[in-house]
C-alpha positions in Angstrom: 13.0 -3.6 0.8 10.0 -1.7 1.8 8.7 1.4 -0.2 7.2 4.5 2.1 9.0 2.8 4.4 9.2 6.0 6.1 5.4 5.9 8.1 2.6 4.3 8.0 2.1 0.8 7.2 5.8 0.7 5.3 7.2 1.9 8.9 4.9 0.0 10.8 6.0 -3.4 8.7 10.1 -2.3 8.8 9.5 -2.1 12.8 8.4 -5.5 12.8 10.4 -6.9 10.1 14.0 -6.3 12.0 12.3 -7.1 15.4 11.9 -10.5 13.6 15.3 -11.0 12.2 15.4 -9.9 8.8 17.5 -7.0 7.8 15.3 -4.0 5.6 15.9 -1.4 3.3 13.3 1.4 3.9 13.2 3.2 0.5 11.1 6.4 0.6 11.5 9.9 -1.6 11.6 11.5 1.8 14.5 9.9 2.6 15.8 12.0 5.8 12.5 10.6 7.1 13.6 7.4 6.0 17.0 7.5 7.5 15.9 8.2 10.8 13.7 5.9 10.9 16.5 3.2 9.9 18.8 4.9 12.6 15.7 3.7 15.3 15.1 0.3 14.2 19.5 -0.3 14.7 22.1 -2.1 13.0 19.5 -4.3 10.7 18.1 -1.6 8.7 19.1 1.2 6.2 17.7 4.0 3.9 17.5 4.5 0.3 16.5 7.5 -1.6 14.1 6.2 -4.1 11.1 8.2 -6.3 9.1 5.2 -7.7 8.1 7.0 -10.8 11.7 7.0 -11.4 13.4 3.9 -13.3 16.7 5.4 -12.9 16.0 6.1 -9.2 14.8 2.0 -9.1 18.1 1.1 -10.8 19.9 3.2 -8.5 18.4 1.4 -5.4 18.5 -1.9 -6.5 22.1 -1.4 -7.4 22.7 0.0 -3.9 20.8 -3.3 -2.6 22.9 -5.5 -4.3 26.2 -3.8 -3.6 25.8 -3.4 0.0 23.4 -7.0 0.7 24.5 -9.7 -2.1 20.6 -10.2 -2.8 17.1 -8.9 -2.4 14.5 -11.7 -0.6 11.4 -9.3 -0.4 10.2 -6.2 -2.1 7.3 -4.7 -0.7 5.9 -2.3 -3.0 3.5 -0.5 -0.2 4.3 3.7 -1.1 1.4 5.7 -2.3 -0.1 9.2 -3.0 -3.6 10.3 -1.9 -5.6 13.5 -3.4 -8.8 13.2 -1.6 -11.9 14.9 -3.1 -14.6 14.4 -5.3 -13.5 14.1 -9.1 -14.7 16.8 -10.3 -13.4 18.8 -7.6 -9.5 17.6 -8.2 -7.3 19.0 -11.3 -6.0 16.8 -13.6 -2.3 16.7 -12.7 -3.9 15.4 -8.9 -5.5 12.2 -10.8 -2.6 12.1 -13.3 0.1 12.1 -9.9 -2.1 9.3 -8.2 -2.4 6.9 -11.4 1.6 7.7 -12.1 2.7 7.2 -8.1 0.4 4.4 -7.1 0.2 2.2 -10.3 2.9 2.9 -12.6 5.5 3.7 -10.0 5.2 -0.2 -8.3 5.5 -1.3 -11.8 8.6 0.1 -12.1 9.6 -1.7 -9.1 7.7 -4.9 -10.0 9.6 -4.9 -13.5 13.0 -3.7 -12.4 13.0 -6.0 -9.7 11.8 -9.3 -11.4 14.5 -9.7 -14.0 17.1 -10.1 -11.4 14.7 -11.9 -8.9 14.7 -14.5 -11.6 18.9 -14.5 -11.9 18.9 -14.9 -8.5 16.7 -18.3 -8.3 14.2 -16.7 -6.0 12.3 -13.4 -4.5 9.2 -12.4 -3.6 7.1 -9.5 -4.6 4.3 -8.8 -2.6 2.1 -5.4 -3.7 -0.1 -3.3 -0.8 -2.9 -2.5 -2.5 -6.3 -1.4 -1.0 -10.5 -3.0 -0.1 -10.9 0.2 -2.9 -9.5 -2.3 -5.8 -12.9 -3.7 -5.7 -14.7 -1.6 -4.0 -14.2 2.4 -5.7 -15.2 4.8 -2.8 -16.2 8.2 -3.7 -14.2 11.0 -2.7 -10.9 8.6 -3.8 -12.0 7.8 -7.9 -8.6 8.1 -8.7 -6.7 6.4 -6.2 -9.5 3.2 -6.3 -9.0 3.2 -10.4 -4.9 2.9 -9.8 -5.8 0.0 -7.5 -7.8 -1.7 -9.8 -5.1 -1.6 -12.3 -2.4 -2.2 -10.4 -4.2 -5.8 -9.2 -4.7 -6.4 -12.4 -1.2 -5.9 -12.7 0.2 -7.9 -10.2 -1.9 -10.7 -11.0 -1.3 -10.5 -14.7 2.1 -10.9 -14.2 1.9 -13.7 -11.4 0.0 -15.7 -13.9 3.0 -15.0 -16.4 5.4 -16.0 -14.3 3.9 -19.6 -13.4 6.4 -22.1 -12.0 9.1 -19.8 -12.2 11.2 -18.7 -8.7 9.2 -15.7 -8.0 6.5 -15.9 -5.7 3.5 -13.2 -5.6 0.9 -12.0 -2.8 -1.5 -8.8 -2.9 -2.3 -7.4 0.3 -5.8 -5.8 0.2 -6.2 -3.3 3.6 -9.0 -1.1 4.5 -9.3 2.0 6.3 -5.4 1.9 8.3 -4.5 4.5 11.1 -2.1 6.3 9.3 -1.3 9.6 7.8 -3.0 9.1 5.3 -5.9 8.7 7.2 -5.4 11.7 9.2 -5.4 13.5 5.7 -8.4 11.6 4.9 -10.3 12.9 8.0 -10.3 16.5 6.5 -12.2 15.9 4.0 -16.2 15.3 3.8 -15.7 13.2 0.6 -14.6 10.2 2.6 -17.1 9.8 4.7 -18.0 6.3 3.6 -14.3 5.7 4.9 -15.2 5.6 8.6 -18.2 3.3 8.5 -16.2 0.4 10.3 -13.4 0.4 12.6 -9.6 1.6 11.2 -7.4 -1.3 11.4 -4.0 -0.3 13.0 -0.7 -0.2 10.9 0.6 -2.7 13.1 -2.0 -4.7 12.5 -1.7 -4.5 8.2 2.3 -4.8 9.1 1.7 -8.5 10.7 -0.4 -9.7 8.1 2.6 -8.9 5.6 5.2 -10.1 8.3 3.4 -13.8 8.0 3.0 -13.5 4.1 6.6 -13.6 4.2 6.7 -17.1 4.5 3.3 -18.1 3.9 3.2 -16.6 0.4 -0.2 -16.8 -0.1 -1.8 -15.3 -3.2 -3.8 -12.7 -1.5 -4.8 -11.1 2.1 -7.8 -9.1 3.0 -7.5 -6.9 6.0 -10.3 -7.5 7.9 -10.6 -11.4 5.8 -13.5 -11.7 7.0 -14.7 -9.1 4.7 -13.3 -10.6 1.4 -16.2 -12.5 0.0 -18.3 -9.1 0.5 -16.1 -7.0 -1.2 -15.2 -8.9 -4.0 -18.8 -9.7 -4.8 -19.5 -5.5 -4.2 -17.1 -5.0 -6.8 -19.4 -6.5 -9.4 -22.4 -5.4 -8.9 -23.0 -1.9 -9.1 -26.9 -1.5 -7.9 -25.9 -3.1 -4.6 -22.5 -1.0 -4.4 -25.1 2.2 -4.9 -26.8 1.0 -2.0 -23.7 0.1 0.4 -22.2 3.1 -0.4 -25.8 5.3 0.5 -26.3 3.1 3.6 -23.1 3.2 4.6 -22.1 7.1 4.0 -24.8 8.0 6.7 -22.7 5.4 9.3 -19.6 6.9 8.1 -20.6 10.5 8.1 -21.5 10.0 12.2 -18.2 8.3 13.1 -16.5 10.7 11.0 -18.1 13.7 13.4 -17.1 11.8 16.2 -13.7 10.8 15.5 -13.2 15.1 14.2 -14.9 15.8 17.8 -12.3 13.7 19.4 -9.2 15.4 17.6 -10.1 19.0 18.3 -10.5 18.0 22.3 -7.1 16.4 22.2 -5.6 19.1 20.3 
């Protein structure tokens, strides 16, 4: 069961997931998005309506899960939000949507899911969260804060839930090529976005394919860049100067990459 499974990464990963044998659920709150994208992947995939900041919409879902599957292997808690901007610039009800959509609403699905995970014997909940759980980029204060927590969630809970039948992984990507960061390429905020090369959704979509049955306890998208950004993350006079050194990096490939998209268009 993937959420946003309708694009992006959580279409991406559903693609890849029935070319490779498993049957998926796409569960998205656009769900007409969601159902044709189910009718395209074939006979191994369907669509659910499901809000995550709903627990009756969760119960709904799983129920539908149950009914129609028997079981639930996999949730892949990968929807979320973006309101791009600096802080100051964004209301309240814009941070207040991020922090309910991409914190509380996968731990609805983490805690609605998990009781019958563990009647079941087994499951596996693996969270998509972001390089910004460490790392807070400016222009996205609100979406790196509900990252942060919502690792501290997950892990939390995986340490809770020791030698019991449900496994854990947190999946940290950076920049993706997705819609959210086409939205993201409006806005001068997120410069300091564009300093490297976006990874493809296909790309983030393999590395969850392979955690499948790997389970390992986390994945950094590009790995090579985990050491880096978890010691960023702690030290704030050398995040002030990756994120000043960096912006100007960022700023040019952002020019170039808005240069590109008015020529195509």
């Amino acid at each position: 069961m993937i959420t946003g499974g309708a694009s992006g990464i959580g279409a991406a990963t559903a693609q890849l997931a029935t070319s490779s044998g498993y049957r998926v659920v796409l569960a998205d709150i656009a769900v007409d998005r969601a159902l044709d994208q189910a009718k395209r992947l074939g006979e191994g995939a369907w669509a659910v309506r499901l809000d995550i900041t709903s627990e009756e919409d969760w119960t709904n879902a799983l129920n539908e899960v149950w009914e129609r599957e028997g079981r639930l292997d996999v949730l892949i808690n990968n929807a979320a939000v973006v309101h791009t901007g600096w802080a100051r610039d964004l209301p309240l009800s814009a941070h207040h949507d991020t922090i309910r959509t991409n914190c509380i609403g996968a731990i609805n699905g983490m805690m609605s899911v998990l009781p019958r995970f563990k009647q079941q014997g087994s499951g596996h909940l693996i969270t998509v969260a972001s390089m910004v759980a460490f790392i807070p980029y400016p222009g996205l204060a609100s979406y790196a804060a509900a990252k942060h927590a919502l690792r501290a969630f997950h892990v939390a809970l995986s340490i809770e839930e020791s030698g019991g039948p449900v496994d854990f992984t947190l999946v940290y990507p950076g920049a993706t090529e997705t819609p959210m960061l086409e939205k993201e390429t409006q806005d001068d905020a997120l410069a300091l976005a564009f300093a490297g090369t976006p990874a493809t959704a296909e790309d983030v979509a393999r590395s969850i394919i392979d955690a499948i049955t790997s389970k390992p306890d986390e994945i950094y998208l590009p790995p090579e860049r985990g050491a880096a950004v978890r010691n960023l993350g702690t030290d704030i006079s050398a995040l002030r100067n990756h994120v000043a050194k960096n912006t100007v990096i960022g700023w040019e490939n952002l020019q170039r990459r808005r240069d590109r998209m008015s020529a195509d268009s």
